[in-house]
TIGU-285298 format. One record per residue (C-alpha): residue number from 1; residue in one letter; z, y, x. Coordinates in nm, 2 decimals. Layout:
BEGIN
> k; r; w; v; u
> NUM; A; Z; Y; X
...
***
This chain:
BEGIN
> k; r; w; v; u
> 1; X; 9.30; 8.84; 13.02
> 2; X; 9.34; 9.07; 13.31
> 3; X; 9.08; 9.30; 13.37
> 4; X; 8.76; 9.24; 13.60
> 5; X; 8.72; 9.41; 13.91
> 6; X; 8.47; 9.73; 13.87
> 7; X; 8.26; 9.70; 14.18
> 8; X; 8.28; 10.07; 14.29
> 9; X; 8.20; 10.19; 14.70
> 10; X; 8.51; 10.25; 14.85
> 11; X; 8.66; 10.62; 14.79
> 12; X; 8.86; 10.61; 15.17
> 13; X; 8.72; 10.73; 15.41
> 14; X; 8.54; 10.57; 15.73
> 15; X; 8.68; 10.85; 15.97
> 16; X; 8.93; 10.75; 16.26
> 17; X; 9.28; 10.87; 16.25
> 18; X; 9.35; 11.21; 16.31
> 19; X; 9.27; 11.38; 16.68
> 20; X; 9.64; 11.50; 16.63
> 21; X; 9.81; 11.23; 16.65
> 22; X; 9.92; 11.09; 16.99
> 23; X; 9.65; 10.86; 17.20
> 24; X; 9.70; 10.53; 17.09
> 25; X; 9.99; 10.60; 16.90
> 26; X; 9.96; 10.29; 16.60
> 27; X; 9.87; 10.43; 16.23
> 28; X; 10.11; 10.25; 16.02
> 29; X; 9.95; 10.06; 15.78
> 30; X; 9.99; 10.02; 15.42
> 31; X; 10.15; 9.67; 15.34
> 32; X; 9.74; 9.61; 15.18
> 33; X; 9.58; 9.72; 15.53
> 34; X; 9.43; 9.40; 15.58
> 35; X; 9.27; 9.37; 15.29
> 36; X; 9.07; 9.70; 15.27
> 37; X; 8.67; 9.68; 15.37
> 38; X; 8.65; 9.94; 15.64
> 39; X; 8.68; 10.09; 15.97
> 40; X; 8.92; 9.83; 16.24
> 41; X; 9.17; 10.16; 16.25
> 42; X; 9.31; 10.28; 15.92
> 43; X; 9.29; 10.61; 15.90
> 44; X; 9.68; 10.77; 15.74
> 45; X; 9.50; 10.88; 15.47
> 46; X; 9.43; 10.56; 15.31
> 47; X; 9.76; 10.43; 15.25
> 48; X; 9.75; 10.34; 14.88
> 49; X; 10.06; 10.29; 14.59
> 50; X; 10.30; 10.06; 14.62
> 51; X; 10.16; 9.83; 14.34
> 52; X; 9.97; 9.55; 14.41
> 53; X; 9.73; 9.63; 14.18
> 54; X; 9.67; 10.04; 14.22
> 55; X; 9.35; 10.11; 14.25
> 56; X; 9.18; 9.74; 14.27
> 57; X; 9.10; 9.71; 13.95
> 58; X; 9.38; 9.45; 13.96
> 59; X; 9.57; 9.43; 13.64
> 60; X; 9.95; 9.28; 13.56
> 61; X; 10.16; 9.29; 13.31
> 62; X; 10.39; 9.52; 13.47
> 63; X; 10.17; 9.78; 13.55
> 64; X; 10.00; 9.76; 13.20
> 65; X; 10.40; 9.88; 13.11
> 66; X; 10.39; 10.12; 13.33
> 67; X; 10.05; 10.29; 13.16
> 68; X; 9.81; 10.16; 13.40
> 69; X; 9.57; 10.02; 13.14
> 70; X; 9.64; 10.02; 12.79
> 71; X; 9.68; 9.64; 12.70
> 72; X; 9.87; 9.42; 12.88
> 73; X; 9.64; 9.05; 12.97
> 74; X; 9.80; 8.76; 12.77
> 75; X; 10.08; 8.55; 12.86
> 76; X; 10.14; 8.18; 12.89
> 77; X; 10.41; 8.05; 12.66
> 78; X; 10.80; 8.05; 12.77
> 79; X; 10.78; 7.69; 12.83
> 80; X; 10.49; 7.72; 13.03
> 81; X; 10.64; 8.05; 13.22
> 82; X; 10.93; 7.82; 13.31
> 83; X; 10.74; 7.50; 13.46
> 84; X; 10.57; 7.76; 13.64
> 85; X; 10.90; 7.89; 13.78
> 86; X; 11.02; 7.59; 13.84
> 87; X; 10.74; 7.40; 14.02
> 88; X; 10.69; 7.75; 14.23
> 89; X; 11.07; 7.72; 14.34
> 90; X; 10.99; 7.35; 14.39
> 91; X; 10.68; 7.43; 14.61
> 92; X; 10.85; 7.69; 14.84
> 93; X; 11.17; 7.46; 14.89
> 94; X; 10.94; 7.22; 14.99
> 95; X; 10.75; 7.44; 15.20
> 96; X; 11.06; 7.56; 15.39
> 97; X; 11.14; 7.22; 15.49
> 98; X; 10.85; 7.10; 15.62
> 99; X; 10.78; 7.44; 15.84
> 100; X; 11.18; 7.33; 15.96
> 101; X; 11.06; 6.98; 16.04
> 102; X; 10.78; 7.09; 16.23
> 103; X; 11.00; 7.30; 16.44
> 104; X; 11.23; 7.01; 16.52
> 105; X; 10.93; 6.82; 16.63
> 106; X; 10.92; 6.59; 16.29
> 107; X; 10.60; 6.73; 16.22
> 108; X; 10.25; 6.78; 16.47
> 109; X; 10.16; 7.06; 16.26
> 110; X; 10.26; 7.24; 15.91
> 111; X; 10.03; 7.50; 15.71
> 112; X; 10.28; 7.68; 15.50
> 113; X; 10.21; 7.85; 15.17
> 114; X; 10.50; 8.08; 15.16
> 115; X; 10.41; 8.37; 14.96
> 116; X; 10.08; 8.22; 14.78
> 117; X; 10.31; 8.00; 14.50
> 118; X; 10.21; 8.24; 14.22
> 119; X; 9.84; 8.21; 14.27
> 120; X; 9.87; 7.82; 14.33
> 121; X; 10.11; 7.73; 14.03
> 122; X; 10.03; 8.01; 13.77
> 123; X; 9.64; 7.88; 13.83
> 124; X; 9.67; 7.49; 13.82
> 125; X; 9.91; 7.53; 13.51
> 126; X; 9.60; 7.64; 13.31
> 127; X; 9.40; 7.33; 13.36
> 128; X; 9.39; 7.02; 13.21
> 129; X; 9.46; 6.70; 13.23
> 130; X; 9.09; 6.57; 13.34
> 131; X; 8.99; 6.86; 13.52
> 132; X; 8.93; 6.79; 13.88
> 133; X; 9.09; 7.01; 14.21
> 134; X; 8.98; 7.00; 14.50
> 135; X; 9.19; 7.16; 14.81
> 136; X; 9.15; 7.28; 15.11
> 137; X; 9.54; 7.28; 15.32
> 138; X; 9.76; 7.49; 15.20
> 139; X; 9.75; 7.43; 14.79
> 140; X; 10.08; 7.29; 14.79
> 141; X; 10.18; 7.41; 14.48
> 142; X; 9.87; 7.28; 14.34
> 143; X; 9.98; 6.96; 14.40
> 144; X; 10.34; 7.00; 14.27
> 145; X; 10.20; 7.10; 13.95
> 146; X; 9.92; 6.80; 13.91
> 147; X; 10.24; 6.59; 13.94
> 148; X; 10.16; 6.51; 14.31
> 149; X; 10.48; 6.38; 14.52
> 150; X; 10.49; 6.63; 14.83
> 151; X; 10.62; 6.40; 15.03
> 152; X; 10.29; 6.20; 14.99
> 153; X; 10.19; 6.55; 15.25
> 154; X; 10.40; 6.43; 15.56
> 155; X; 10.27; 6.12; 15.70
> 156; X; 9.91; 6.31; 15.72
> 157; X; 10.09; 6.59; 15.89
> 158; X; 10.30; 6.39; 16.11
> 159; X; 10.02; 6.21; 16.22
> 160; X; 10.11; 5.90; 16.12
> 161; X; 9.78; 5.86; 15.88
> 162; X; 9.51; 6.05; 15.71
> 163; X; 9.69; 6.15; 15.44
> 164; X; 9.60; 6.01; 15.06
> 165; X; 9.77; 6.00; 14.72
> 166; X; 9.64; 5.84; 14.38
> 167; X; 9.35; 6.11; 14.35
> 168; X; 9.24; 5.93; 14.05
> 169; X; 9.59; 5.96; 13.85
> 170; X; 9.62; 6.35; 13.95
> 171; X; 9.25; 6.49; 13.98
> 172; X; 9.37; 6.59; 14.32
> 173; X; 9.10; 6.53; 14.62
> 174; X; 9.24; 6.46; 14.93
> 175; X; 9.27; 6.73; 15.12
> 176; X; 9.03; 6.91; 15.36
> 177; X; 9.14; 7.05; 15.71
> 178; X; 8.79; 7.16; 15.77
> 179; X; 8.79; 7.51; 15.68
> 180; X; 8.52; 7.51; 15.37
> 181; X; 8.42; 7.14; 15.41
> 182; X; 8.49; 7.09; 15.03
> 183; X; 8.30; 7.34; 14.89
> 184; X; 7.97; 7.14; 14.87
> 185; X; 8.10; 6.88; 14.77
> 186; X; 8.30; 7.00; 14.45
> 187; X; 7.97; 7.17; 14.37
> 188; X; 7.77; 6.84; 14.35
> 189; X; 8.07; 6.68; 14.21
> 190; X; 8.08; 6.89; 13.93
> 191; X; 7.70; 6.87; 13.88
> 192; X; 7.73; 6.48; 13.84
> 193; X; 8.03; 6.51; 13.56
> 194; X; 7.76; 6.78; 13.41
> 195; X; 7.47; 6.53; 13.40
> 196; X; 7.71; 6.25; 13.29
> 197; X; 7.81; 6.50; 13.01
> 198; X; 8.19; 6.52; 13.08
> 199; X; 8.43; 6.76; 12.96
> 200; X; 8.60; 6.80; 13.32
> 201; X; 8.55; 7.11; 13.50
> 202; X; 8.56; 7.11; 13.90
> 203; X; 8.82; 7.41; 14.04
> 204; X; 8.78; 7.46; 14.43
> 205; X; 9.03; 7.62; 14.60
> 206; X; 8.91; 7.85; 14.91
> 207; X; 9.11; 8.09; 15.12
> 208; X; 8.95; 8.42; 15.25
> 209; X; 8.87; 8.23; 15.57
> 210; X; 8.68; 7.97; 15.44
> 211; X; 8.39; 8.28; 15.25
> 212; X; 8.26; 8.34; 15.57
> 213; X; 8.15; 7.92; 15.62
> 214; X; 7.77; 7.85; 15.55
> 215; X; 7.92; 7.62; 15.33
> 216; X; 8.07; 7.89; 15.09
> 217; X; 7.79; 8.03; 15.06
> 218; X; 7.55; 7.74; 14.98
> 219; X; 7.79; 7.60; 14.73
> 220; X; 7.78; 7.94; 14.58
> 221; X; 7.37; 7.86; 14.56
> 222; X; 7.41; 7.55; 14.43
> 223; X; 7.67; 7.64; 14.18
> 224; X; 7.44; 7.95; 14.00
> 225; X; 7.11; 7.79; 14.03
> 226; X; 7.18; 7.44; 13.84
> 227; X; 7.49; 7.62; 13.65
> 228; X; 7.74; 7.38; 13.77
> 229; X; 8.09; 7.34; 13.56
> 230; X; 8.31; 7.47; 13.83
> 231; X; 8.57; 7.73; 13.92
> 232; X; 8.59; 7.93; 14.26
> 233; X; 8.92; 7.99; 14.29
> 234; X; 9.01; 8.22; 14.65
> 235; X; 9.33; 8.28; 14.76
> 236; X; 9.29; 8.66; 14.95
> 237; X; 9.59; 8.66; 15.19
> 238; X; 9.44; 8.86; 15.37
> 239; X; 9.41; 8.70; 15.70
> 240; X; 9.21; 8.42; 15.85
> 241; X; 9.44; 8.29; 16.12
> 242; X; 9.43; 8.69; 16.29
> 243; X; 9.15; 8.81; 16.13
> 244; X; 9.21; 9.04; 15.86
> 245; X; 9.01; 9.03; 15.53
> 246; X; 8.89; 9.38; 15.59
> 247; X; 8.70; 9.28; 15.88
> 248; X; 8.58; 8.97; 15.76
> 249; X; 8.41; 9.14; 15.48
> 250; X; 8.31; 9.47; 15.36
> 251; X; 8.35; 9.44; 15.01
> 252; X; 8.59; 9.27; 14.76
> 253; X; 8.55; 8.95; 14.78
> 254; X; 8.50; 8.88; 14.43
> 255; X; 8.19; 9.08; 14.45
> 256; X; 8.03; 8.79; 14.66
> 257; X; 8.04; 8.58; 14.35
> 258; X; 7.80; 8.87; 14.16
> 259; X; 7.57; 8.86; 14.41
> 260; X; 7.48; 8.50; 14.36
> 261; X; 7.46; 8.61; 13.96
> 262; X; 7.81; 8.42; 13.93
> 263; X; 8.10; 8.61; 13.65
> 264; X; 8.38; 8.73; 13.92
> 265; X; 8.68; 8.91; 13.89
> 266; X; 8.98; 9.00; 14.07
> 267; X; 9.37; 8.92; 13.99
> 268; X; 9.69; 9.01; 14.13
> 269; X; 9.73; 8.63; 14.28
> 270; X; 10.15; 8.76; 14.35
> 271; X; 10.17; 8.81; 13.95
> 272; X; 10.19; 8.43; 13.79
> 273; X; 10.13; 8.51; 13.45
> 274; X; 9.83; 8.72; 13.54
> 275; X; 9.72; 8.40; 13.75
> 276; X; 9.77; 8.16; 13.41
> 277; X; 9.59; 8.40; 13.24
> 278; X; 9.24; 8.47; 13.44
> 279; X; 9.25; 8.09; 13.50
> 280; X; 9.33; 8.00; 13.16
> 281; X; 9.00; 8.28; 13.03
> 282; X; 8.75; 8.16; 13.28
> 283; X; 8.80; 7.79; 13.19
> 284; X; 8.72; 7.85; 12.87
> 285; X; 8.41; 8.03; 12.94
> 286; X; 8.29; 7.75; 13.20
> 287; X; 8.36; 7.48; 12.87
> 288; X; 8.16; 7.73; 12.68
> 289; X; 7.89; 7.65; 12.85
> 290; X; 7.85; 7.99; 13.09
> 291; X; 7.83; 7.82; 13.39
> 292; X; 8.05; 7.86; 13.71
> 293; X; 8.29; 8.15; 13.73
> 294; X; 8.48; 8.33; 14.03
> 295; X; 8.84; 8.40; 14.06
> 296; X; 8.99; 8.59; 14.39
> 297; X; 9.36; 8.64; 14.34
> 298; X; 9.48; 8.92; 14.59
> 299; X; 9.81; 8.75; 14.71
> 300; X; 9.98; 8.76; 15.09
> 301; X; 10.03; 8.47; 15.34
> 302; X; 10.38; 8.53; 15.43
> 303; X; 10.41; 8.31; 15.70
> 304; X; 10.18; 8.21; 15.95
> 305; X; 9.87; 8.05; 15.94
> 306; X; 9.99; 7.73; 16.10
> 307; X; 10.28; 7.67; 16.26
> 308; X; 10.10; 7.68; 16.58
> 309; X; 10.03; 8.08; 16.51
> 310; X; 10.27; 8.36; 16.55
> 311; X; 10.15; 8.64; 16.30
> 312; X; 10.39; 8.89; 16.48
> 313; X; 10.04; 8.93; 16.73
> 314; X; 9.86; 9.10; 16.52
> 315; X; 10.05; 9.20; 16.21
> 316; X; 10.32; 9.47; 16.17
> 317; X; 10.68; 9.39; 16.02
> 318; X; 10.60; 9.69; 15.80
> 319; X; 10.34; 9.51; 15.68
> 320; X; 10.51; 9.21; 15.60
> 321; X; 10.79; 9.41; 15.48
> 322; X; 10.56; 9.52; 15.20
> 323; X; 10.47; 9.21; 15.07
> 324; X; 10.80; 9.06; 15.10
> 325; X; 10.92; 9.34; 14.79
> 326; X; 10.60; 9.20; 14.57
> 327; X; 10.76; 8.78; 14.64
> 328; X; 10.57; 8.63; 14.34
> 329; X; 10.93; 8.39; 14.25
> 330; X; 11.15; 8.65; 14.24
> 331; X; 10.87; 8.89; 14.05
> 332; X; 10.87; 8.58; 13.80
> 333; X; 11.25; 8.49; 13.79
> 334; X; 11.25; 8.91; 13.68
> 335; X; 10.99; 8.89; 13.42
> 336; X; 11.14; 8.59; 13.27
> 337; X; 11.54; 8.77; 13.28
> 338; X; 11.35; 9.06; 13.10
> 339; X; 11.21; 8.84; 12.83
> 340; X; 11.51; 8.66; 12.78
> 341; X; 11.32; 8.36; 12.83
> 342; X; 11.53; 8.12; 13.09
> 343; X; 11.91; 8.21; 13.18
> 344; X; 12.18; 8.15; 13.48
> 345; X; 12.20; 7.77; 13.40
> 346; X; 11.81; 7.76; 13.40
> 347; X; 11.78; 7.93; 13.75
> 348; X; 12.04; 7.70; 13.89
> 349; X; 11.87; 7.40; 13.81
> 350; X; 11.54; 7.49; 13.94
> 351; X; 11.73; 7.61; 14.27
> 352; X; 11.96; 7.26; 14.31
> 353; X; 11.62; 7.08; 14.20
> 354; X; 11.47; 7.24; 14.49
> 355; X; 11.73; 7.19; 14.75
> 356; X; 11.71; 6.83; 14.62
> 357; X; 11.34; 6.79; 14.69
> 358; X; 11.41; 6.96; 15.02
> 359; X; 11.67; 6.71; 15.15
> 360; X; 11.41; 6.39; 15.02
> 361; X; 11.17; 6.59; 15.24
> 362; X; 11.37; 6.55; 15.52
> 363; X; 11.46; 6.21; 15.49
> 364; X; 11.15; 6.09; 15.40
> 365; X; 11.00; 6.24; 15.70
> 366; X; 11.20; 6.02; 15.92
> 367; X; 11.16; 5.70; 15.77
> 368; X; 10.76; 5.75; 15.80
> 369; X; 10.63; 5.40; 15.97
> 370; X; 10.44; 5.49; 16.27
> 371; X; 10.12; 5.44; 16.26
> 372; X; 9.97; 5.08; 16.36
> 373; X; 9.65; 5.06; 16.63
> 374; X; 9.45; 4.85; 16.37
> 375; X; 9.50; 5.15; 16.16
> 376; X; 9.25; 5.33; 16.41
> 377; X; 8.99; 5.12; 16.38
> 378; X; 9.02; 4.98; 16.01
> 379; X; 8.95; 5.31; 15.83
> 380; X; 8.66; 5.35; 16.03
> 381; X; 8.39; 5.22; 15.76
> 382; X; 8.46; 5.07; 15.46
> 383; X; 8.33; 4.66; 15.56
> 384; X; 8.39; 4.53; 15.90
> 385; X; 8.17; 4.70; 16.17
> 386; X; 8.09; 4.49; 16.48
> 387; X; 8.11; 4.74; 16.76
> 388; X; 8.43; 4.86; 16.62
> 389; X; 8.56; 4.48; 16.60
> 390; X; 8.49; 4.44; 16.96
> 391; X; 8.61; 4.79; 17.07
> 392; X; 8.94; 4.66; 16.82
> 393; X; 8.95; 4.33; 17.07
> 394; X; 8.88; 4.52; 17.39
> 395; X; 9.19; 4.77; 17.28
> 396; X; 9.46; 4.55; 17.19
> 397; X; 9.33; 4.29; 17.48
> 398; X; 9.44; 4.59; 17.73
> 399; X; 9.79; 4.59; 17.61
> 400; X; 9.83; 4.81; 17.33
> 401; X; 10.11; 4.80; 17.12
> 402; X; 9.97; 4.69; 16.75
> 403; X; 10.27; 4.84; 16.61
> 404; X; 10.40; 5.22; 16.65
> 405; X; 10.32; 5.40; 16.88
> 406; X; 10.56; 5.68; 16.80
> 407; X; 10.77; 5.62; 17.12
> 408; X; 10.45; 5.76; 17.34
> 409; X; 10.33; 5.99; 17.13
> 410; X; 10.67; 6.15; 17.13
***
C-alpha cells in the first residue's frame, strides 16, 4: 500500500520573499503552492520538484521506479485498472457536458470534478458491494462507479427537483450541498450497522473545505471514541472556493485524523492505482476490526469550484499549468500503455463511450419535466401537514400555474 505520511514540521521557511525582488512583484508559485501550511506569500525558495509526491511522504508507482522508495504500493488487477479508466473517462465526459449546459443556461448551477477522477474512481473501485458512500457535491465519479446514472444529477441541478436515485440499490446517499452536513450522519450511520453487526463499512467523502466545519470535527469525535466502521476519505484540491489549503490549515491534513487517535495517511489522489490501493488497505483494516481510518488524497480541482466562480481571481495559470501535466486519465491511459494492459481499440471505446454518455447528457437535460407547484409543498414532511395544506390552497387559489413553471423561471 502506499506509504503513510511521516508527520515532520515543515523544512521551508516562514520568511517573506526576498527584499530584492521588486515591491509587489508576484513570487511565482510552485503548481503545489496552495497546498503548503505556511506564510500567505511563498517565499522563491520553497518551490518543490515537479512530482506530485516529492517530499509529502506521498508515494506512487512511478516514483517508486524512479528510486523514490524502494517498493512500489500494490496494484489493482488489469481488469480493474481498465473499469477504472474507463468509468474516469466516463466521469469527465460527463463532467464536461454538464459545465457546457450550465453555460447555455440548461443548468442553475454545475460543481465540476475535472481533475479529481483519479481520487473518486480509483477509491470507490475498492469497495464493495454493501458498503455505504455518502457524498458531499462533487463525487461524480463516485457515482459512475456505484453504477449510478449521471443523468439522475441534472434535474437536482437544473432545479427542477431535489435530486434522488435508488440509494438503496447503489449505497449512494443522496447528496449534500451543505458543505460537511454528512459527516455526522455517516458517523452515526455507521455506528448503527456496527451495533446491528453488519459487514458494511461507511466511506465519507469530504473536500478540504468541508475540515474546517464543526461538523468535521465532531464526526471525527464520534468516529474514535465509539470506534465506528467508517472511512474519511478527503479530497485536498487545494482550494475551498478561493481559499487555499495552506491557509485553511497549518499542517497536512491527514495529520487531523492522528490527533483524534484515528490511523491517517496521505496519497497521491492524481495517481489511480495508488488511490485503489490505500483504499483497498484501509478497508481491510476497518473490517479487521481497527476502527475508523483517514485517507487525504493530494489531488487538484482543475476547474472552478462552481460554475458561479472564476478561479482565474486568485489562482495563477502557472499554477494550473502544473497540475494540468500531472491529469490523473492521461497519467492512467500511460501506465496502462506501459503495462501492455489495454490497447488503441480499448482507448477508443472508452472515448466513443464517453462522447455517448455526453450527448444523453445533453438530451436528457432538455427533456427534464419542470417542476410542478404541488412538488413544493408535498416533500415538505413525509404525511400531510395542515398549515402546509392550506398554504398549498392559498397558493394555487392565487393563480399559480400547477404545472411548470420553467417559462418564469427562465
Amino acid at each position: 500500500m502506499p506509504t503513510a505520511i511521516v508527520f515532520e514540521p515543515s523544512s521551508q521557511p516562514a520568511t517573506a520573499p526576498s527584499p530584492t525582488a521588486e515591491p509587489g512583484a508576484a513570487v511565482a508559485p510552485s503548481p503545489d503552492a496552495a497546498f503548503e501550511p505556511g506564510p500567505k506569500t511563498r517565499p522563491a525558495s520553497a518551490a518543490r520538484p515537479a512530482s506530485a509526491a516529492a517530499g509529502t511522504g506521498l508515494v506512487s508507482p512511478g516514483d517508486a521506479a524512479a528510486g523514490a522508495e524502494p517498493d512500489s504500493p500494490p496494484r489493482p488487477s488489469p481488469a480493474v485498472r481498465r473499469a477504472i479508466y474507463r468509468d474516469m473517462v466516463l466521469t469527465r465526459a460527463f463532467d464536461q457536458a454538464a459545465t457546457a449546459l450550465q453555460r447555455q443556461g440548461e443548468l442553475a448551477l454545475w460543481a465540476p470534478s475535472l481533475g479529481q477522477e483519479a481520487a473518486q474512481v480509483g477509491s470507490a473501485h475498492a469497495l464493495s458491494e454493501r458498503d455505504w458512500v455518502f457524498p458531499s457535491y462533487r463525487e461524480h465519479g463516485v457515482l459512475q462507479s456505484r453504477g449510478v446514472d449521471l443523468k439522475q444529477l441534472l434535474p437536482l441541478f437544473r432545479g427542477a427537483d431535489n435530486g434522488g436515485w435508488d440509494t438503496e440499490s447503489h449505497r449512494v446517499h443522496l447528496y449534500t450541498l451543505v458543505v460537511g452536513a454528512q459527516a455526522l450522519p455517516a458517523v452515526g450511520y455507521a455506528m448503527g450497522m456496527a451495533l446491528d453487526g453488519a459487514a458494511e463499512i461507511t466511506v465519507l467523502y469530504l473536500g478540504d473545505g468541508a475540515t474546517s466545519q464543526g461538523e468535521a470535527s465532531e464526526a471525527l469525535v464520534w468516529a474514535a471514541s465509539c470506534q465506528a466502521p467508517i472511512l474519511f476519505f478527503i479530497q485536498n484540491n487545494g482550494w475551498a472556493i478561493s481559499t487555499p489549503t495552506r491557509t485553511q490549515s497549518r499542517v497536512a491534513l491527514a495529520r487531523r485524523g492522528e490527533g483524534f487517535g484515528i490511523p491517517s495517511e496521505r496519497v497521491d489522489g492524481n495517481d489511480a492505482d495508488a488511490c485503489w490501493a490505500a483504499t483497498a488497505a484501509a478497508l481491510a483494516r476497518i473490517r479487521a476490526g481497527q476502527g475508523p481510518q483517514l485517507i487525504e488524497a493530494l489531488t487538484y480541482r482543475a476547474g472552478p469550484h462552481t460554475t458561479s466562480d472564476d478561479p482565474s481571481r486568485y489562482r495563477t495559470a502557472a499554477e494550473e499549468a502544473g497540475w494540468a501535466q500531472r491529469d490523473p486519465i492521461a497519467r492512467l491511459r500511460a501506465a496502462l500503455q506501459a503495462d501492455g494492459q489495454a490497447d488503441a481499440d480499448f482507448f477508443a471505446d472508452a472515448d466513443a463511450a464517453g462522447a455517448a454518455l455526453a450527448a444523453e447528457a445533453r438530451r436528457g437535460c432538455l427533456a427534464i419535466e419542470p417542476p410542478r407547484l404541488d412538488d413544493c409543498f408535498d416533500s415538505v414532511y413525509a404525511s400531510e401537514h395542515g398549515l402546509v395544506a392550506q398554504e398549498k390552497a392559498a397558493a394555487l387559489a392565487d393563480g399559480v400555474p400547477e404545472a411548470g413553471v420553467r417559462e418564469n423561471a427562465r
